[in-house]
TILO-402494 format. One line per 10 residues: their letters; for each residue y, z, x negated of N, C-alpha, C, O. Coordinates in steps of 0.001 Angstrom, whole numbers, plus 500000, padded with zeros to 6 digits. Last residue first. Example, Ala and Ser with C-alpha at 12.3 -4.5 7.8 and 13.67 -1.06 7.14 Angstrom:
% residues 2
SA = 497750:507080:487150:498940:507140:486330:500030:507870:487100:501138:508039:486591  494310:507800:486810:495500:507800:487700:496700:507800:486800:496681:508465:485764 .
//
This chain:
% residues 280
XXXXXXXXXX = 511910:254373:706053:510649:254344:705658:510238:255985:706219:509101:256426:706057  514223:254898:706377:513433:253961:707214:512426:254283:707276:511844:254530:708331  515521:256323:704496:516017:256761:705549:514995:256108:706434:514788:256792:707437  515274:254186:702204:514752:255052:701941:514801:256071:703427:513787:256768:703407  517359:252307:703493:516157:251822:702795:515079:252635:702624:513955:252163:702798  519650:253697:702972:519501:252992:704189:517934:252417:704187:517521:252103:705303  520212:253429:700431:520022:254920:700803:519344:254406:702610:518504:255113:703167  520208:250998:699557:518870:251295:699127:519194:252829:700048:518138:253384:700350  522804:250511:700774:521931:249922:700616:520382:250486:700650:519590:250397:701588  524520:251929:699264:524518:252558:700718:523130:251635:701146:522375:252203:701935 .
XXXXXXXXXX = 524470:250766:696316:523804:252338:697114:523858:252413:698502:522998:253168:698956  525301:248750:697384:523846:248334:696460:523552:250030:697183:522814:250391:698100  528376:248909:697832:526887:248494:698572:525874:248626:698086:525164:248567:699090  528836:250637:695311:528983:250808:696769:528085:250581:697801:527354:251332:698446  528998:248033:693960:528131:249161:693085:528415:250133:694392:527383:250771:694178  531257:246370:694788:529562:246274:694468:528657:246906:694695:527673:246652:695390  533420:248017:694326:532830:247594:695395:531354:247090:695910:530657:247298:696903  533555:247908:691299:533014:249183:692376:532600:248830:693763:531582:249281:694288  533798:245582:690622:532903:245721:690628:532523:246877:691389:531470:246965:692021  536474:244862:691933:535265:244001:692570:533730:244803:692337:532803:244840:693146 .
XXXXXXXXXX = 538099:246908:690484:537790:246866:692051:536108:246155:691976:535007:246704:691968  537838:245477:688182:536729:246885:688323:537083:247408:689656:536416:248364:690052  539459:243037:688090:538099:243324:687851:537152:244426:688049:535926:244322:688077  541513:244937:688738:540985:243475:689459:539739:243736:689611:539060:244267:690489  542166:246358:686135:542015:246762:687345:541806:246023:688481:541984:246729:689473  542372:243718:684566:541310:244960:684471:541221:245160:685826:540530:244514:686614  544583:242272:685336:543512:241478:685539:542219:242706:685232:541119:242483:685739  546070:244259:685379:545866:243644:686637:545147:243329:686687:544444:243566:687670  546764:244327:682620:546629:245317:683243:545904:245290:684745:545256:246250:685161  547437:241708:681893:546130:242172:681577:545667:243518:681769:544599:243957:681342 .
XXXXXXXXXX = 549777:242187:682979:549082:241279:683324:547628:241377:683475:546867:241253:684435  551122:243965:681029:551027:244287:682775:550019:243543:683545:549457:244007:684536  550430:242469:678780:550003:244078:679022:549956:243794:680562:548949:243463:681188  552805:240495:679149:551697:240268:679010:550813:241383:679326:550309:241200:680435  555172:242378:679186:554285:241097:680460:553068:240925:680417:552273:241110:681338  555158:243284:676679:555301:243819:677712:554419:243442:679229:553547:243947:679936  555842:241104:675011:554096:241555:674952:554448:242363:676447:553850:241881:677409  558441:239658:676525:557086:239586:676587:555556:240123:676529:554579:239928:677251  559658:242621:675518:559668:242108:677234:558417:241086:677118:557349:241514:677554  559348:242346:672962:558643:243418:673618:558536:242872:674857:557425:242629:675327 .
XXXXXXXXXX = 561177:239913:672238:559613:239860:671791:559087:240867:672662:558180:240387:673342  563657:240464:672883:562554:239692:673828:561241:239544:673288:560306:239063:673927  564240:242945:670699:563623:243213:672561:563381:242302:673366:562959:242606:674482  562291:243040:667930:562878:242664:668962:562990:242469:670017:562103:241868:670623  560120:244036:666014:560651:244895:667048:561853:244349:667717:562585:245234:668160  560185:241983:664202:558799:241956:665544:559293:243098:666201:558729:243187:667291  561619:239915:663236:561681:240871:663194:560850:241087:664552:560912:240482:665623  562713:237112:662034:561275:237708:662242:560569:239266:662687:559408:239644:662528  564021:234783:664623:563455:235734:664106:562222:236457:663537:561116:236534:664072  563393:231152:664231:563334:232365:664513:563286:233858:664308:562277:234191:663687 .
XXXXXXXXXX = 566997:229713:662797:565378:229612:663240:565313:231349:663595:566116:232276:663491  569626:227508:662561:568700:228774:663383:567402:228906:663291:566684:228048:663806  570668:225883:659508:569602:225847:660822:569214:227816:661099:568837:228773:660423  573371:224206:658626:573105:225997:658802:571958:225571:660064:572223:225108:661173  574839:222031:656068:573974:222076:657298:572857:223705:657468:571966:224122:656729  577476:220294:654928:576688:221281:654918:575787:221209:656106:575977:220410:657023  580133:217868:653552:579348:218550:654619:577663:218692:654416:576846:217863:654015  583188:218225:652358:582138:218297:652128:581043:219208:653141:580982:220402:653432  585771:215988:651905:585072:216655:652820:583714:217145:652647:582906:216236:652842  588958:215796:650140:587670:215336:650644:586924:216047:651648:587606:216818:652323 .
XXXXXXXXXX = 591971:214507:648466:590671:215711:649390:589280:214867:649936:588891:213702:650025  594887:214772:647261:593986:214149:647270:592569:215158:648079:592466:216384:648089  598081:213275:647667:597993:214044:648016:595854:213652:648072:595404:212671:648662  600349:212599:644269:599148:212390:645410:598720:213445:646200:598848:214574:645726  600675:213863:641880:602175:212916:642834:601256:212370:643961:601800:211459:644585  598781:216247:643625:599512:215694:641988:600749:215078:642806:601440:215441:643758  596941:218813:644950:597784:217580:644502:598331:217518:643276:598394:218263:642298  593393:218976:646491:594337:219067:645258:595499:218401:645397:595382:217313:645962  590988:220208:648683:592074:219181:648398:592702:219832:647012:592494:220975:646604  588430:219791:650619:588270:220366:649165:589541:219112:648960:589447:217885:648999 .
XXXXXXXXXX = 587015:221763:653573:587904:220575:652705:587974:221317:650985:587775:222400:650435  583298:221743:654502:584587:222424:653996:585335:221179:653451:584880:220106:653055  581337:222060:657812:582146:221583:656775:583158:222441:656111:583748:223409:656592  578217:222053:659159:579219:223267:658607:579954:222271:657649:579310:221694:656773  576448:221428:661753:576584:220450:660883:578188:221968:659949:578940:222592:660698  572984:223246:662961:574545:223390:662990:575086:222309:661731:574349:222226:660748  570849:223266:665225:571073:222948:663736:572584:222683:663868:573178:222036:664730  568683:225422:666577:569465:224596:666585:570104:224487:665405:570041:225378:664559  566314:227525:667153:566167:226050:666901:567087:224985:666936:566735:223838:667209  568445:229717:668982:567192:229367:667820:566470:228268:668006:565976:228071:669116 .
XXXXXXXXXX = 571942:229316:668861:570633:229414:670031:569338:228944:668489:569415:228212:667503  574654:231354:668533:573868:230123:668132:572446:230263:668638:571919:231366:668779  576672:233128:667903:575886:233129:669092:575073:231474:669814:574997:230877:670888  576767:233917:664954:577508:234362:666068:576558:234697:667299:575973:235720:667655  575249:234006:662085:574994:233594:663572:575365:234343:664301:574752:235377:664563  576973:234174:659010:576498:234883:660353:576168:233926:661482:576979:233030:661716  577941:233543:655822:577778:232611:657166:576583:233184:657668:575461:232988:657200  579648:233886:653126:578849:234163:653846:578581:234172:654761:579017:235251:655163  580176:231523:650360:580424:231944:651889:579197:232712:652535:578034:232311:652505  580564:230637:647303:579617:231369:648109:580422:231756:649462:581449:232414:649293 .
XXXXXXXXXX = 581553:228415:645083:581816:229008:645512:580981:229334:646766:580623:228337:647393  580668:227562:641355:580146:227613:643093:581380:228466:643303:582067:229036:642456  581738:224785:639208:581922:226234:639563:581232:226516:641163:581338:225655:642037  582117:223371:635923:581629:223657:637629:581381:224762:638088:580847:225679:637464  584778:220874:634634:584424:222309:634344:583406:222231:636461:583666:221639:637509  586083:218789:633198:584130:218429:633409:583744:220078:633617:582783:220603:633053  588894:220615:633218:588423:219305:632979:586804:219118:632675:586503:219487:631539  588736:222873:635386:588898:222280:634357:588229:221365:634251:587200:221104:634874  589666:224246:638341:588507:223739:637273:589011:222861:636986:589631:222061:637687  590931:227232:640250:591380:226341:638781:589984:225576:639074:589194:226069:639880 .
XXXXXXXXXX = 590975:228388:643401:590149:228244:642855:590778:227220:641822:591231:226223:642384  590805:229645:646591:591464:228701:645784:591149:229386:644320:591086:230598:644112  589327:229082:650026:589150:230049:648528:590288:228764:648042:590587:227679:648541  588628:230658:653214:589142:229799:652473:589092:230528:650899:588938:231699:650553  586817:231927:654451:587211:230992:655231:587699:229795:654256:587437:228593:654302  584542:234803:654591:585794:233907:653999:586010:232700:654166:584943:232134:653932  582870:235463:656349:584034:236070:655922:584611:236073:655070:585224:237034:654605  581815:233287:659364:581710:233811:657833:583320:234819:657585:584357:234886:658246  579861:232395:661545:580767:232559:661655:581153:233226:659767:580135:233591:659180  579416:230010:664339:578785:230729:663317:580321:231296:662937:581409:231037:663451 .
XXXXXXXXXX = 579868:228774:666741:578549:229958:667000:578332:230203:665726:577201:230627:665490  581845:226961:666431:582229:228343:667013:581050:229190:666727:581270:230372:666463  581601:225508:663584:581398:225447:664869:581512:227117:665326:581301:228136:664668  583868:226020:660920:582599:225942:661091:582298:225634:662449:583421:225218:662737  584913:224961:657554:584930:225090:659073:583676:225060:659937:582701:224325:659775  586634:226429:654842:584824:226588:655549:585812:226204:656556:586961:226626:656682  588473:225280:651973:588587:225870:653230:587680:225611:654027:587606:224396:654204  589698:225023:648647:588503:224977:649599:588509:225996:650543:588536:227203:650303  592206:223792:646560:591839:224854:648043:590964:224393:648455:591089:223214:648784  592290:223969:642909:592128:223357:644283:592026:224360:645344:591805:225553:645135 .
XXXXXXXXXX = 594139:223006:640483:593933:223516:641086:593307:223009:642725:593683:222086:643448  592350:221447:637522:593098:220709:639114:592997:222149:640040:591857:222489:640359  592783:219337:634581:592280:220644:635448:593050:220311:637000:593839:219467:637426  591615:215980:633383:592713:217192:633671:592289:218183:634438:591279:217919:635089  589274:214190:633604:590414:214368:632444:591378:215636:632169:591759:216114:631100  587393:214800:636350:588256:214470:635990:588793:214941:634572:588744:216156:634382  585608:215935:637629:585125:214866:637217:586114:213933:636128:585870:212944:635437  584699:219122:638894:585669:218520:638302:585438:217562:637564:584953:217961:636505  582264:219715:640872:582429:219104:639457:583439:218706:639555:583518:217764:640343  580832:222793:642974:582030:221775:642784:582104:221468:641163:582054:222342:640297 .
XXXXXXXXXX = 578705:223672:645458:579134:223678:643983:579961:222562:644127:579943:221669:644974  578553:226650:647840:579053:225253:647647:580115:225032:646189:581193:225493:645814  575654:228171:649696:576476:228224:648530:577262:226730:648418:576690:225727:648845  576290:230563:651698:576231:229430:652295:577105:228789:650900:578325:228746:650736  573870:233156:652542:574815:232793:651537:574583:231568:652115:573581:231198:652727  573661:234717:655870:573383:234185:654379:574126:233319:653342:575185:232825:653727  573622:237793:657768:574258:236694:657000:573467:236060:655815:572797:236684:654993  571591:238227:660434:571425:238945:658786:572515:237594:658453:572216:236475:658871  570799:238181:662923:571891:238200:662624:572435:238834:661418:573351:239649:661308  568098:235714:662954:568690:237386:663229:569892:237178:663291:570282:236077:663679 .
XXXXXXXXXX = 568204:233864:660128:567306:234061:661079:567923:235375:661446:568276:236150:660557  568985:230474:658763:569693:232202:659525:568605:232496:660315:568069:231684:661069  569064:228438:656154:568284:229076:657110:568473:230249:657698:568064:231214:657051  570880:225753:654894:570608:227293:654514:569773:227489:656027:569927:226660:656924  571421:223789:652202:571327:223779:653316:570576:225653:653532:570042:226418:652729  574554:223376:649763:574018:223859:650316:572927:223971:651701:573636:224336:652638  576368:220459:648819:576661:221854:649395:574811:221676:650193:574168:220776:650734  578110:219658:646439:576837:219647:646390:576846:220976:647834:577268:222128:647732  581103:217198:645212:580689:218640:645790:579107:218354:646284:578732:217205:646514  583761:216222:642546:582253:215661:643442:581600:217214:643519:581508:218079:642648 .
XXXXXXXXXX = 587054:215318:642992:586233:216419:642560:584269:216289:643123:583946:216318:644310  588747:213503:642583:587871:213344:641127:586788:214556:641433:585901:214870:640639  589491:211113:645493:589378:212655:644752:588499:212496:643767:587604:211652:643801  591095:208666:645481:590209:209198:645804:590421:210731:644500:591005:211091:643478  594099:207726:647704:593571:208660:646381:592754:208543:646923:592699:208368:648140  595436:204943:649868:594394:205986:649550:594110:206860:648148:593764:206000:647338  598675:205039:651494:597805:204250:650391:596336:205660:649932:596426:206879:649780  599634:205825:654130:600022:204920:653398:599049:203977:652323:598788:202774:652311  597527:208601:654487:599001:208319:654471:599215:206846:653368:599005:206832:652155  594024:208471:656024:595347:207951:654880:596716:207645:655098:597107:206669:655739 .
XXXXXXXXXX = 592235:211147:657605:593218:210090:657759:593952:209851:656334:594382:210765:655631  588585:211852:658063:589544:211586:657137:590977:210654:657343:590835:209435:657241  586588:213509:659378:587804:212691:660049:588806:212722:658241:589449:213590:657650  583601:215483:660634:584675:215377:659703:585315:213945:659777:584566:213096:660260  582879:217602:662972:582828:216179:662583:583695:215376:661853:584490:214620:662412  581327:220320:664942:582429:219820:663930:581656:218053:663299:580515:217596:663247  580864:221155:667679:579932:220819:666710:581425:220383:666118:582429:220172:666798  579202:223524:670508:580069:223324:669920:579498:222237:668614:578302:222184:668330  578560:225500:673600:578108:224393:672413:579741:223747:672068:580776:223560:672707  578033:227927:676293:578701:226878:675221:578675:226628:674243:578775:227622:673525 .
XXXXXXXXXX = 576594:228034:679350:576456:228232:677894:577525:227220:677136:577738:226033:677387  576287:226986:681836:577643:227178:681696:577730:227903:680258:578824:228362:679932  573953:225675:682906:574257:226875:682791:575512:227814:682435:575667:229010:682683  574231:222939:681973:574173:223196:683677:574121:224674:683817:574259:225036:684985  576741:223947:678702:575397:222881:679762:575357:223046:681306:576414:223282:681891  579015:223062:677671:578654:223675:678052:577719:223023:678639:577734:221856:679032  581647:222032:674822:581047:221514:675652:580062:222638:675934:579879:223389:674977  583697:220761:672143:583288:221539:672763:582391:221223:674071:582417:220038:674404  584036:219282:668901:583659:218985:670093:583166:220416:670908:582325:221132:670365  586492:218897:666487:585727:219981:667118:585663:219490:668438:586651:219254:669133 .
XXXXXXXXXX = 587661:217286:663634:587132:216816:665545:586485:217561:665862:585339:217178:665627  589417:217337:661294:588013:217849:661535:588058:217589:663318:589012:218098:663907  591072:215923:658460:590937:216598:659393:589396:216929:660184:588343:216733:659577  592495:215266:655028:591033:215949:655812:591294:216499:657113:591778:217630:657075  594063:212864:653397:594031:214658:654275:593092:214622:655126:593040:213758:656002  595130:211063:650875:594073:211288:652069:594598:212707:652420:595374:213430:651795  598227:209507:650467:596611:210335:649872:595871:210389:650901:596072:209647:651862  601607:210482:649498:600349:209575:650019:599075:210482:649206:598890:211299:648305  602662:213621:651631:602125:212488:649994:601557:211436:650272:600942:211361:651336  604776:214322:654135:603714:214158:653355:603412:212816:652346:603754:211634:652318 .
XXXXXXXXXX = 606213:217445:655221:606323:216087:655136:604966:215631:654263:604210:216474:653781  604548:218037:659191:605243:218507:658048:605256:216939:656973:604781:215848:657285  602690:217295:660795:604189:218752:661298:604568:219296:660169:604858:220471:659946  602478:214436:662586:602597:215327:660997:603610:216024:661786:604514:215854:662605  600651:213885:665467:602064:213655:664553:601808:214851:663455:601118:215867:663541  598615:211685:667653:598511:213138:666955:600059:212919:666000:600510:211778:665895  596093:211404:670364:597422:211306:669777:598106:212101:669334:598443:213114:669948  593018:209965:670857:593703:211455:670462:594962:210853:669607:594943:210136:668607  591481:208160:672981:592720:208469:672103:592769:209684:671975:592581:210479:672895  587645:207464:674038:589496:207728:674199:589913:207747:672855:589241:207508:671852 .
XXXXXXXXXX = 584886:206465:675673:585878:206286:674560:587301:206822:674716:587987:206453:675669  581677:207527:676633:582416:207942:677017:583857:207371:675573:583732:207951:674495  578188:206433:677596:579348:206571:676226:580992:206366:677408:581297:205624:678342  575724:207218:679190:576610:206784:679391:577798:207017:678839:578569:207766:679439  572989:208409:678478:573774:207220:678309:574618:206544:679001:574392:205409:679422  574003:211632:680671:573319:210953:680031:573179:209390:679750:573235:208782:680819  577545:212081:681349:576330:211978:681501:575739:211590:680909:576338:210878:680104  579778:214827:680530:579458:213591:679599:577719:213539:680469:576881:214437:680384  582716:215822:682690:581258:215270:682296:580809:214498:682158:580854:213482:682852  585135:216331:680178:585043:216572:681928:583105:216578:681502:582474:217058:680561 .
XXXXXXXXXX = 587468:216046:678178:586804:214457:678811:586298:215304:680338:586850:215066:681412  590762:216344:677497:589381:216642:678775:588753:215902:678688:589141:214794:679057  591792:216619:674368:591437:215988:675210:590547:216454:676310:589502:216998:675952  594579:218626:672781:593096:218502:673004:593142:217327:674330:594104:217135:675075  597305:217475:670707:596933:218208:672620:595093:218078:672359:594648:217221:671596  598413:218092:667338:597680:217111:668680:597391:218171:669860:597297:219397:669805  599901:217641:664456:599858:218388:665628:598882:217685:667041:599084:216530:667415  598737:217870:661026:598649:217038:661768:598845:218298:663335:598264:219380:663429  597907:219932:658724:598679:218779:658440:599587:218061:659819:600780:217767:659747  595571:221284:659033:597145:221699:659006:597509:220900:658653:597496:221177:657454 .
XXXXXXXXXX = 593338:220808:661588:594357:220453:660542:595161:221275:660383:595578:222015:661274  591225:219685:664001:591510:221168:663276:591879:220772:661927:591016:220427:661121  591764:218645:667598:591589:218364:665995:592086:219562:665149:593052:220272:665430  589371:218068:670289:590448:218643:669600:590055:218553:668067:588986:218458:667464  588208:217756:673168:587975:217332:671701:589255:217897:671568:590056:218157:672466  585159:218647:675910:586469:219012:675612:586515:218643:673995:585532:218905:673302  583156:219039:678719:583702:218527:677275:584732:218527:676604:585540:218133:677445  582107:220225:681492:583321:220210:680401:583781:220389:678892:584366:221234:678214  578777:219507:680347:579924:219616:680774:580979:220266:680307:581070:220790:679197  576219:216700:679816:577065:218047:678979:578038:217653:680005:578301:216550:680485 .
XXXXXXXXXX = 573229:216577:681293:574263:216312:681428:575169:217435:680444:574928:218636:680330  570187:215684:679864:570959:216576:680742:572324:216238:680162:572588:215799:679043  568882:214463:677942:568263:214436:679334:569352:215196:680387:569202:215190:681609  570635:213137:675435:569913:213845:675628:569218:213410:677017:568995:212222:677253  572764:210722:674544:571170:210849:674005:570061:211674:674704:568887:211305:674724  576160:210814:675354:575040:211598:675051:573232:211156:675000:572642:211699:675934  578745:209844:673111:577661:209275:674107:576474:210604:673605:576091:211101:672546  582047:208959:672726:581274:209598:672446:579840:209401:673721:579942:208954:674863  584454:207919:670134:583267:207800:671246:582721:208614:671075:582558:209214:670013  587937:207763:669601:586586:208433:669821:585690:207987:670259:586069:207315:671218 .
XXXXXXXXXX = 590597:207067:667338:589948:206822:667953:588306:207249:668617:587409:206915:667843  593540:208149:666784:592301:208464:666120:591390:207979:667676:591550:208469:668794  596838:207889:665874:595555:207743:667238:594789:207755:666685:595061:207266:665588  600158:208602:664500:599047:207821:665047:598019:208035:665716:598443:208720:666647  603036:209582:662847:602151:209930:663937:601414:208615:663754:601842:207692:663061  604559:209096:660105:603989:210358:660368:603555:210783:661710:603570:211980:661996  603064:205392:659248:604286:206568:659710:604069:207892:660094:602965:207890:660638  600965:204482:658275:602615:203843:657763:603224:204569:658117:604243:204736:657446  598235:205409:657870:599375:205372:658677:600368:205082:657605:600455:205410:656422  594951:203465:659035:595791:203713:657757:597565:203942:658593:598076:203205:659437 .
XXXXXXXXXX = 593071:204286:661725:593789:203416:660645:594454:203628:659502:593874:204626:659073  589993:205107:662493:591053:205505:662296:591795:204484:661512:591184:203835:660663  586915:206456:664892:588041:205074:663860:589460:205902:663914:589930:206747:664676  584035:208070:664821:585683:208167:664993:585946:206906:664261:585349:206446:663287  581371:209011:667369:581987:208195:666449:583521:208030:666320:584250:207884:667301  578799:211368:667765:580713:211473:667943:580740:209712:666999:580019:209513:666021  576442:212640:670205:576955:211570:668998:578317:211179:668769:578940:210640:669684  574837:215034:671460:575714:214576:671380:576303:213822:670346:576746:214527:669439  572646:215957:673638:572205:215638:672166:573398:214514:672115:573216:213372:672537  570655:218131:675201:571932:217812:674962:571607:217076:674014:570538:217234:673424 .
XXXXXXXXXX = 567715:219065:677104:568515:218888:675960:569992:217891:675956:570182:217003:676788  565984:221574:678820:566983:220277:678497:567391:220319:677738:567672:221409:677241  563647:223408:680898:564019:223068:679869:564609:221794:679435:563889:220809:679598  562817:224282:683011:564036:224222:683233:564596:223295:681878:565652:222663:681830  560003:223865:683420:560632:223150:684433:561793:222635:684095:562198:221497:684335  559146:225845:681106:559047:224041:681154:559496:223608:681746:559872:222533:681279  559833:228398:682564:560446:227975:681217:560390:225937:681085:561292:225103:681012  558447:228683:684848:560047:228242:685314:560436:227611:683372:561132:226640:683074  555739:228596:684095:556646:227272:684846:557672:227294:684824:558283:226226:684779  554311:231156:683869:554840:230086:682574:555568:229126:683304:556433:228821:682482 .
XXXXXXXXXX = 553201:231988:685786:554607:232737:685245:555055:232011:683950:555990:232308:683207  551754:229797:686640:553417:230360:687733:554135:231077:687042:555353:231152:687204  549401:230318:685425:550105:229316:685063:551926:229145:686198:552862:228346:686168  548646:233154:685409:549241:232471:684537:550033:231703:684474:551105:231799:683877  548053:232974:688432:548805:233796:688382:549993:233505:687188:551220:233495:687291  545404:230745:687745:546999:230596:688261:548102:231409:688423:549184:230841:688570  543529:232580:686378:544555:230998:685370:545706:230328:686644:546641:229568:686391  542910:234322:688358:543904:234733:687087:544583:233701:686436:545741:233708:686019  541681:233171:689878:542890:233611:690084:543539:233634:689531:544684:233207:689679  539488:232126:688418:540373:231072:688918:541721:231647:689359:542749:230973:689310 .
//
């Protein structure tokens, strides 16, 4: 009986402490007639615990903006603002790809991050001819993995294009951006290689890339990916040891426990019978 409580105290603080976040972005946007406008946000948390200092910002080259404070996002309770933003340069009609990087930390002061792709139209919309297939991939450690992303030129004509990785802060790759011909019904991958920075195991990361071209248009898209943490497998890792570690010490205790009681025993029984034999 000792022992299954000794157990059950050194397992508690993990269940006690344990929370989740679980953050939902929704964006509106209008069509611009002029080279500034507002992108509209919500945002609401799902989880059990509170996210803090929250923080939004937009990742373009097209477009200039201030990040937003939100502060602390409590549990259901949706949070809405403005992000007010201007072209820092001139521009086509078409689409342009921007990206809403949400930041944010828990009751521990750890930080989380998530990307959320944002499409704004100058004036009148292109759609893009290029159709993309991307990749879901599995990191375990800090071994990189390929993070593959195929592209169909759908179109009549060749099209130079720029494909550019964004990613949430906790990953991370070493190439960012590619440019890249395809020809008319021509397909081609392009491969990233994408590290776990400092991404927590069992979490699922949303990974985007833009994929733009121009003509007398300005045309793009967004193509989104998905990078899951899972666990290591590497059995010489040093929280794996700190546990068996524990464990050992434990079952170190619980021996040497056990073979007190019994010497003690085995003690009396002799002083016992020697006391027995001394009588008689």
């Amino acid at each position: 009986m000792k022992w299954t409580s000794l157990l059950f105290i050194f397992l508690m603080p993990s269940l006690v402490l344990a929370g989740t976040i679980s953050l939902t972005t929704s964006v509106t946007t209008d069509v611009l007639s002029k080279n500034q406008g507002q992108i509209q946000v919500s945002l609401s948390n799902s989880g059990n615990e509170a996210a803090y200092n929250v923080q939004l910002s937009l990742v373009t080259d097209y477009f200039s903006s201030d990040p937003v404070h939100v502060g602390t996002l409590d549990v259901n309770k949706p949070f809405k603002t403005n992000i007010t933003f201007s072209a820092n340069q001139e521009l086509k009609e078409g689409n342009y790809p921007v990206v809403l990087l949400t930041e944010y930390t828990d009751a521990n002061g750890y930080p989380f991050s998530s990307v959320s792709p944002v499409t704004l139209t100058y004036k009148n919309p292109y759609s893009s001819r290029i159709n993309w297939n991307f990749t879901i991939i599995e990191i375990s450690g800090k071994k990189p993995k390929n993070l593959v992303l195929n592209l169909k030129n759908m179109d009549q004509v060749s099209h130079d294009i720029n494909v550019r990785l964004i990613l949430p802060n906790e990953l991370s790759s070493d190439v960012g951006q590619n440019n890249i011909t395809l020809g008319s019904k021509e397909e081609k991958t392009i491969t990233f290689k994408v590290s776990n920075f400092a991404g927590l195991e069992g979490s699922n990361y949303v990974v985007l890339a833009s994929i733009e071209y121009e003509g007398d248009h300005h045309y793009s898209s967004l193509a989104s990916g998905m990078v899951k943490i899972i666990e290591s497998k590497d059995f010489f890792r040093p929280d794996k040891w700190v546990i068996i570690s524990a464990i050992g010490v434990l079952i170190l205790v619980f021996i040497i426990y056990q073979f007190k009681n019994k010497k003690i025993e085995f003690k009396f029984t002799k002083n016992k019978k020697w006391s027995n034999e001394k009588e008689d």
